[in-house]
N, C-alpha and C positions, 0 to 999 in steps of 0.2 A: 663108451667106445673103447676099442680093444688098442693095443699100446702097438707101434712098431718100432722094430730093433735094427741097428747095422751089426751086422755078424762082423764084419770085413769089409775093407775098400782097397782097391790098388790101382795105380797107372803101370803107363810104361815111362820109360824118360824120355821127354819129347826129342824130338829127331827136325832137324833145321831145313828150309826148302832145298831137296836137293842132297839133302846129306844123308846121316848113316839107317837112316827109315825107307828113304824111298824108291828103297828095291822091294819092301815087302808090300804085298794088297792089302789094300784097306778092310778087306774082310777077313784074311788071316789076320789082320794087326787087333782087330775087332775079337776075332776069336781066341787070342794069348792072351788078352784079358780074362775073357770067359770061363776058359780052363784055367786060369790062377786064380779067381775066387773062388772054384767049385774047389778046386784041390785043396786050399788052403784053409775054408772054413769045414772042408770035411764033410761038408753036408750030398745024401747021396743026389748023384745027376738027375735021378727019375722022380724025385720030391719038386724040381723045381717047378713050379707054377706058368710063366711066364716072362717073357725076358723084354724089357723095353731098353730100346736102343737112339740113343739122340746122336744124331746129322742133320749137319745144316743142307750141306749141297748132294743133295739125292740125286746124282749124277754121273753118267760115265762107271768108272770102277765102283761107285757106292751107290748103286741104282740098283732097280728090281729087289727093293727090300732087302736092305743091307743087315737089317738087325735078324732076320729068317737065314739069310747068305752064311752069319756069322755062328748062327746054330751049328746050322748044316759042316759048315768048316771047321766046327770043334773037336777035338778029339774027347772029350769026356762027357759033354749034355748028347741025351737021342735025338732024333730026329721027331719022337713025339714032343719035342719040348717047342711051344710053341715063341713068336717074337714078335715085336712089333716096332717098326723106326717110325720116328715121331720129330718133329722140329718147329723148337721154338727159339729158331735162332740160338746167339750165343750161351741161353739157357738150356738149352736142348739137354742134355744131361741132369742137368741140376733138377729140371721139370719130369725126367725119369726117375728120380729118386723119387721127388713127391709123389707120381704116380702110382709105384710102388707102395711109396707108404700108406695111401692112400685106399687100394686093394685091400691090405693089409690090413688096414683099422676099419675098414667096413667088414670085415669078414668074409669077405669072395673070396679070396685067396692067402694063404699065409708065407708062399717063399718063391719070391719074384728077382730076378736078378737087375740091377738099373744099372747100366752103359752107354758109353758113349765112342764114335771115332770120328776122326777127320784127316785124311792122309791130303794136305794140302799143296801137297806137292805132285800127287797122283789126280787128285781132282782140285783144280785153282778152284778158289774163292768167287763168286758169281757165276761159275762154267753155266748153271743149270736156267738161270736168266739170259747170260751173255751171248751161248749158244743161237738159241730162239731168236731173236735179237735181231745178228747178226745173218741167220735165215731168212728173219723178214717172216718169221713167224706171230712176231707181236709186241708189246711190251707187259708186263704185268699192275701196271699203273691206269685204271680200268677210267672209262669217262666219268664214270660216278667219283672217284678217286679226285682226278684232275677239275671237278666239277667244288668239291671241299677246298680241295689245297691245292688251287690255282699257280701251276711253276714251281712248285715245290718237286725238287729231287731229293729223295731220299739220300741222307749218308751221314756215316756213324761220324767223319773222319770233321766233317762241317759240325756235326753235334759235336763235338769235341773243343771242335775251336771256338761255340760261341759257349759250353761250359766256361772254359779261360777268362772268357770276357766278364762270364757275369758275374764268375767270384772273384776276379780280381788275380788272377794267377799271374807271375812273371811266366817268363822263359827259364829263367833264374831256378824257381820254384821247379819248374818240372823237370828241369835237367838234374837237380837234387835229387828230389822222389825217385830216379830212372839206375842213378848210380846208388840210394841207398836198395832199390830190387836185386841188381845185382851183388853189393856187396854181401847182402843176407842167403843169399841162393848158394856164393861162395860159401861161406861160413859153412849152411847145413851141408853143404856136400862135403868138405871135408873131413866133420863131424862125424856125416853118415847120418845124418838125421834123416834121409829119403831110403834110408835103407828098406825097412820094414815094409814102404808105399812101392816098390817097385819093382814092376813085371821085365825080369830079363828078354829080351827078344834076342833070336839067333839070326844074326846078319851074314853078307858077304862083302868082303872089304878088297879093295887092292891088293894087302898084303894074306888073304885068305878068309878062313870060317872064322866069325868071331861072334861076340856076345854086346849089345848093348842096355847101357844100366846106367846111364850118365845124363843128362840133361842136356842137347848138346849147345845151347843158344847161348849159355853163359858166359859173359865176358871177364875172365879171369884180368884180365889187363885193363879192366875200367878206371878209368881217372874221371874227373871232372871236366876235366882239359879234351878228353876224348870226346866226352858223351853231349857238351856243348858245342865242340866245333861238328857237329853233324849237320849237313842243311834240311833246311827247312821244306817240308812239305809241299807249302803254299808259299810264295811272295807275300808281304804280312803277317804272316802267322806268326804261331808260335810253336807250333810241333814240327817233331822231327820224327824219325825214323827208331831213333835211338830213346825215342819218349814215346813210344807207342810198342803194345804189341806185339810179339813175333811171331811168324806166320810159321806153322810146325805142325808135327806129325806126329799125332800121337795115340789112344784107346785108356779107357780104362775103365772102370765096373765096381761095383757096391750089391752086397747081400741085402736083403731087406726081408726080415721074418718075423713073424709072430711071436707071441708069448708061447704058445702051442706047438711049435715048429721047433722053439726051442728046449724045449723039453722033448718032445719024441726026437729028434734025433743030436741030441745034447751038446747042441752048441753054445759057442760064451760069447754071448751079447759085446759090443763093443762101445755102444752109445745106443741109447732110446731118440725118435724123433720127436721133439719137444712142441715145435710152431712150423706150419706150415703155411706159407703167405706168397701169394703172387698180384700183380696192381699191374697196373698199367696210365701212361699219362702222355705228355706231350711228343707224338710219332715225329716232330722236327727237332727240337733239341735232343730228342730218344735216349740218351746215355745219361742223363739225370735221375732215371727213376729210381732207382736204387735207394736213393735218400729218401723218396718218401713212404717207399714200398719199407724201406728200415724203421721208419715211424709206426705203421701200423702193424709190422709183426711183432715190436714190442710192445704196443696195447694192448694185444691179442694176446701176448706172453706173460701178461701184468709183470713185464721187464723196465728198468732202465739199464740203460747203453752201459753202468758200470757195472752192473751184475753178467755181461757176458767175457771173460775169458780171453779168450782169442776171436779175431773176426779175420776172414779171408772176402776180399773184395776185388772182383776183377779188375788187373789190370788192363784191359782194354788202351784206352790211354790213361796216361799221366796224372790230367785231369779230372779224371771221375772217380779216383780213391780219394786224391784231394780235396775235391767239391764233398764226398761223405764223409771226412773227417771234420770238413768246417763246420757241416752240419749237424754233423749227430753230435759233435762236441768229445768223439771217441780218443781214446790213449794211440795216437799213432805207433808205440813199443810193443801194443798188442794186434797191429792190423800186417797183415800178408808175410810172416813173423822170418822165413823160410821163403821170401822173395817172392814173386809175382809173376805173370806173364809178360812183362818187358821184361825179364832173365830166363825165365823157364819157358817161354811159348805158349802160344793158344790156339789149340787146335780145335778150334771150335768147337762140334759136338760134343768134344770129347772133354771140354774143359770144368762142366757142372760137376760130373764125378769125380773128377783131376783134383778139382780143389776139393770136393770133400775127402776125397784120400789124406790129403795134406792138411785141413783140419783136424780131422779125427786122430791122425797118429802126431802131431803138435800137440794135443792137447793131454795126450797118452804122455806122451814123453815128458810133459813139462806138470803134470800135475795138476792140469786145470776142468775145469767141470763141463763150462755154457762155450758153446762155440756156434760164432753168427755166419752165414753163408752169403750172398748177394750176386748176381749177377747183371750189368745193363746188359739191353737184350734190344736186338733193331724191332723199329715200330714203336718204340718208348715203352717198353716190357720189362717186368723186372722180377725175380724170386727170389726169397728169402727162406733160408730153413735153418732154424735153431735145433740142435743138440744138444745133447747132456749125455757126459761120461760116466757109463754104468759099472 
């Protein structure tokens, strides 16, 4: 079976609901990705194969085939360059990469682009359910559905809470986890360690035309004291606001090519994809699968957890990098290295490529080889993809 390669990966820096993103559409936000991996790996526009593009909420400004919309809006791929949006939930991206890779190592195609976007601010989170809905058009919880899982309402945010329960988590515990995301997100940014992963966008600000390149959800002023006195979600719980997620605006995009591609038009490979694995398991606690979707792409890798590197695990909530650290037994010094989405945001779609950008260039920067990816994914969905630094 033939090998595929990341030429390149990049974001943009996520943009907070409401702030310095959400004057741009979601399809140009889509398409400044697009044009910074075609520019940046060099590779000509008219080689490219096809472009897969993950979005969760295919709705409003991200409707009518958003990953086609974002060709179209390119300034550098043609219009023969074909696309296609795809959604697997908070995987949606992550599952564009493997799609691509997958083209790739069958031999259909040798240089596919994988992207994602999610302007969350432009189209809220549920719009493309809640709409309908609210019409009186329906629900999408079908009687066969409700006939299985009698009273069961879907949510990540419930999956979340009875993760806490089962492993045993404080409050304590995830208010920790939430200010160490932020204090590492600080760190690389002042560093610059997001430098190389990041697609300038040109905005319009109060004070005029500017540029964004900065992550903007970071809480430079986090304390303990801060990230604790947040309230709670739920009465009961244990999550907060400040231990969950940030709702954000973001794009971003990964080359994926051949051994063959790379040679006829001579690019340098960035990482090979190593394992390719996606599982699925309990759609009610849903945000657990990760851990064991992590179990089988390292049998599948003839890995142990210590032979990979760096590991990027979504933060979603709190809870669910916690729950795979317990489990897989992993070096919490090597997991989200460059902070998480409780500091950087998660713009859903957009967030499977997002974290591969910040894999790949971590793992560049720091000298490391095996880098593990993971996403929980609503429905109890989960994908993993292993790399190695070429």
């Amino acid at each position: 079976m033939a090998t595929a390669y990341i030429v390149d990966a990049v974001r943009t820096a996520g943009g907070r609901r409401g702030g310095r993103l959400a004057g741009v559409h979601p399809v140009d936000l889509a398409a400044a990705s697009l044009d910074a991996i075609v520019a940046r790996s060099g590779i000509d526009p008219n080689a490219v194969d096809d472009v897969i593009m993950g979005c969760v909420t295919q709705a409003g400004q991200q409707a009518g085939q958003v990953g086609r919309n974002a060709v179209l809006a390119s300034k550098l791929l043609p219009e023969s360059t074909p696309a296609v949006s795809i959604d697997r939930q908070c995987g949606s991206s992550q599952q564009a990469v493997q799609f691509a890779a997958q083209a790739v190592m069958s031999g259909v195609q040798d240089v596919v682009i994988a992207a994602g976007i999610e302007s969350m601010t432009r189209v809220p989170m549920g719009t493309s359910a809640m709409f309908h809905m609210k019409e009186g058009l329906g629900h999408y919880k079908s009687p066969g559905l409700e006939a299985k899982y009698p009273g069961v309402m879907w949510s990540q945010f419930m999956g979340a809470e009875m993760i806490v329960k089962k492993h045993g988590f404080t409050k304590d515990d995830l208010d920790r986890f939430a200010l160490s995301s932020h204090q590492k997100a600080i760190a690389a940014t002042n560093s610059g360690a997001f430098a190389n992963e990041i697609v300038p966008i040109e905005i319009e600000t109060p004070e005029g035309a500017g540029v964004h390149t900065q992550d903007e959800g970071i809480r430079f002023d986090a304390t303990m004291e801060s990230i604790a006195g947040v309230k709670l979600l739920q009465e009961g719980g244990t999550l907060t606001a400040a231990t969950s997620s940030q709702i954000c605006d973001g794009s971003s995009a990964a080359l994926v090519v051949s051994e063959e591609a790379l040679k006829r038009y001579n690019l340098t490979p960035l990482a090979r994809i190593h394992t390719l694995t996606v599982t699925a398991g309990d759609p009610v606690i849903m945000l657990e699968e990760p851990l064991f979707a992590t179990d089988k792409a390292l049998a599948r890798a003839g890995m142990k957890i210590g032979d990979i590197d760096l590991y990027e695990v979504n933060e979603a909530f709190a809870s669910v990098p916690l729950a795979w650290l317990k489990h897989t037994g992993a070096d919490p010094e090597k997991l989200n290295v460059n902070g998480g989405a409780i500091a950087l945001g998660h713009p859903l779609g957009a967030s499977g490529t997002k974290l591969m950008s910040t894999l790949l260039h971590a793992l560049k920067a720091r000298g490391g080889k095996y880098g593990l990816q993971t996403m929980c994914e609503g429905g109890g969905v989960a994908n993993v993809t292993i790399v190695e630094i070429v």
